[in-house]
C-alpha positions, 0 to 999 in steps of 0.5 A, spaced: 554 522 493 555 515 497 549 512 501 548 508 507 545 501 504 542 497 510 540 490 508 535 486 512 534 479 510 527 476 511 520 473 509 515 476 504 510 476 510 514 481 513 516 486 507 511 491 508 512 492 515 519 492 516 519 496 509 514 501 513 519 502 518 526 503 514 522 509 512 520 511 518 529 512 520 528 517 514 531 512 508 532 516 502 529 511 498 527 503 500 528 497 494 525 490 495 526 484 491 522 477 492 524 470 490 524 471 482 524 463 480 520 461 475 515 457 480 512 463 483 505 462 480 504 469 477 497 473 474 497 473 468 489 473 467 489 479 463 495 479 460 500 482 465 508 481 463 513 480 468 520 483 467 523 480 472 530 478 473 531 471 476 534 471 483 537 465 488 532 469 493 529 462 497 520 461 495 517 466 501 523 469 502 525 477 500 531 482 500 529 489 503 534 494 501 534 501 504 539 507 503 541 513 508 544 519 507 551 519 508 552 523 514 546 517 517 548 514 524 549 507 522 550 503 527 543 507 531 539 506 525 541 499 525 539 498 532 532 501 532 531 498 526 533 491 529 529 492 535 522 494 531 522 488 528 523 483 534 517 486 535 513 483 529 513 477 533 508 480 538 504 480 532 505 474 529 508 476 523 513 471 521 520 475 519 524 468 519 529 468 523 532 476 519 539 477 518 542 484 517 548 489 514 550 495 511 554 497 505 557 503 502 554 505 495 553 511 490 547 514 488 547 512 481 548 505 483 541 503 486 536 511 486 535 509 477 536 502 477 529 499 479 526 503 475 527 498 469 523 493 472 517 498 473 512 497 467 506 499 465 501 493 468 495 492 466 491 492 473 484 489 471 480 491 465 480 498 466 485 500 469 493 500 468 499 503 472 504 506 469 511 510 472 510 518 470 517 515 466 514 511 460 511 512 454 504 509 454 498 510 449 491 508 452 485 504 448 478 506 449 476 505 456 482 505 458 484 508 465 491 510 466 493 510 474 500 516 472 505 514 479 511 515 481 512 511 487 518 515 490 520 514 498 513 511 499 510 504 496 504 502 492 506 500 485 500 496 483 505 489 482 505 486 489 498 482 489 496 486 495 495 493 491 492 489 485 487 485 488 484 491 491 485 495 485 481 490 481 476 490 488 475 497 487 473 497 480 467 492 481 465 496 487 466 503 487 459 507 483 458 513 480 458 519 485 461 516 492 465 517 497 471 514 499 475 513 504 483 510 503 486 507 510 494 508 510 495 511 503 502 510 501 503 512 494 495 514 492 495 509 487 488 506 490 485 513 492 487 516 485 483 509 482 477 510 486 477 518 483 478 515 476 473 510 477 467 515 478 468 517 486 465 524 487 470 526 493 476 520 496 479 522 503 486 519 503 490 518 510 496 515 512 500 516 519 507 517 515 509 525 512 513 522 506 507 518 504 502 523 504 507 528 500 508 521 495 500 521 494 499 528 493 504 529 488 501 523 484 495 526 485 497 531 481 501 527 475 494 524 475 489 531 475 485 528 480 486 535 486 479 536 485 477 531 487 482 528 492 484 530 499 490 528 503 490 529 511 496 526 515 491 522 519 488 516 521 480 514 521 479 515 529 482 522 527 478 523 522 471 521 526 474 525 531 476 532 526 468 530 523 465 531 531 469 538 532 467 545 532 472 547 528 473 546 520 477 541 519 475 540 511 475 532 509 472 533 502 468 527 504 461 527 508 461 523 513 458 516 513 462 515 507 459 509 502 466 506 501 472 505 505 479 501 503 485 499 507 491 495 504 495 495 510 496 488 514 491 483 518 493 486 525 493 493 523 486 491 519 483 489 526 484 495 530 479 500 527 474 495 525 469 499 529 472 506 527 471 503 519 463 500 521 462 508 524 465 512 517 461 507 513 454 509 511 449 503 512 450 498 506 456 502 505 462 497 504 468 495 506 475 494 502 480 490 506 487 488 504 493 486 505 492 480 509 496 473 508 492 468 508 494 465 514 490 472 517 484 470 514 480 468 519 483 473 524 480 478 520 473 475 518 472 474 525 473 482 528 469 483 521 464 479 523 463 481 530 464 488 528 457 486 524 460 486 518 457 481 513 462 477 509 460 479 501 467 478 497 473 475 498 478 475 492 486 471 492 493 472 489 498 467 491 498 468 499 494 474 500 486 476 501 483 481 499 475 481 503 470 485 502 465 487 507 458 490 508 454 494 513 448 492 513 
């Protein structure tokens, strides 16, 4: 079978949101390759590995692939694609002048490929991420997130998803609620019921997400204690406040709240998240550049959030927050 490969030429910045919308066009799958020189400062704190191939992509710059069916209309999806990423400056995300094609492939030419560079990784000092494909035996204590990312993102490697990982882990207790804002692949919502929450409501807005997460949580044996909903928070409050049953799993106020979307998106639900949240309750916010840092802290903080952690990898932050 041959593919339709769009090609967008662009800044680390701006991976996850035109990524998110490729996606949304319907993409049968969508790879990502970041600048791969040796400058590029890498964690390796607890002994992470990276196999990654050198590249000539410039520092801060990404290439972002996505594959359409054949039988696709191109040119309209190139179009629309285009169009939503103009729009990105109205968020002050910087796509760096972007270039765009497309190409003719086969699917064995890219659908296998990228998983030669997806690894077992140890996250934190609990937790390692490892694909459904390879072979890993866990030491004692050990806590092994089972994920096959599919048409959804969230691997665990970009600094954003790793950084709330090691947050979660110093944050969630024993017996707590949990709510993940935009779950993607499920990875946070699976390591936040490994770690001894008593029930996580994953939501997301994108159906392949939602199908993504919920087949992960199943690889991972973690059904019972996990509910995924095709929602948003506000839905979620507002599904809390209604006469009919609406099963979230969780009760509400919840001791914990994660989100690792972006610095914009972040701030638009600020209030929601304050509301979902039980008083000393807190909240995990990532994917944030650090360039949006203040604009986050500030809509935390007029939110009445009180600012008790804040952790970084590279460009990125990961702030957490705390009703009081």
């Amino acid at each position: 079978m041959r593919w339709h490969e769009i090609t967008v030429h662009t800044t680390e910045e701006a991976i996850e949101m035109i990524s998110n919308f490729i996606h949304e066009l319907g993409a049968g799958g969508v790879s990502i390759e970041e600048s791969g020189t040796l400058n590029k400062k890498r964690d390796t704190s607890l002994g992470q590995w990276y196999e990654l191939p050198l590249n000539d992509i410039p520092e801060g710059r990404a290439v972002i692939k996505g594959y359409f069916s054949q039988d696709s209309r191109t040119e309209e999806i190139l179009a629309e694609l285009k169009a939503s990423v103009e729009k990105l400056s109205d968020y002050d995300i910087d796509t760096g002048n972007p270039s765009f094609e497309w190409n003719e492939v086969d699917d064995e030419d890219w659908a296998n490929a990228w998983k030669q560079y997806f690894k077992p990784i140890r996250i934190s000092e609990r937790l390692t991420v490892k694909p459904t494909w390879e072979e890993y035996t866990a030491s004692p204590g050990e806590l092994i997130l089972e994920l096959d990312p599919g048409m959804a993102f969230g691997t665990g490697t970009h600094a954003t998803t790793s950084l709330c990982l090691q947050t979660l882990e110093r944050f969630v207790q024993e017996g707590d609620d949990v709510i993940d804002v935009g779950t993607g692949s499920g990875i946070l919502t699976i390591a936040a019921s490994k770690l001894g929450a008593r029930h996580v409501l994953a939501v997301d807005l994108d159906p392949v997400a939602i199908s993504s997460a919920a087949e992960n949580v199943r690889l991972n044996g973690q059904e019972h204690k996990v509910t995924v909903l095709l929602s948003d928070l506000l839905g979620v409050l507002k599904a809390s406040e209604s006469e009919e049953h609406v099963n979230l799993g969780v009760t509400l106020p919840v001791q914990l709240v994660v989100a690792n979307i972006l610095a914009e998106v972040i701030v638009q639900f600020v209030n929601d998240v304050y509301d979902v949240l039980k008083q000393g309750g807190f909240y995990i916010a990532s994917g944030i550049i650090t360039s949006k840092e203040s604009l986050v802290e500030n809509a935390l903080l007029e939110a009445q959030f009180t600012i008790v952690d804040k952790s970084y990898d590279s460009d990125w932050v990961v702030i957490t927050a705390r009703k009081l």
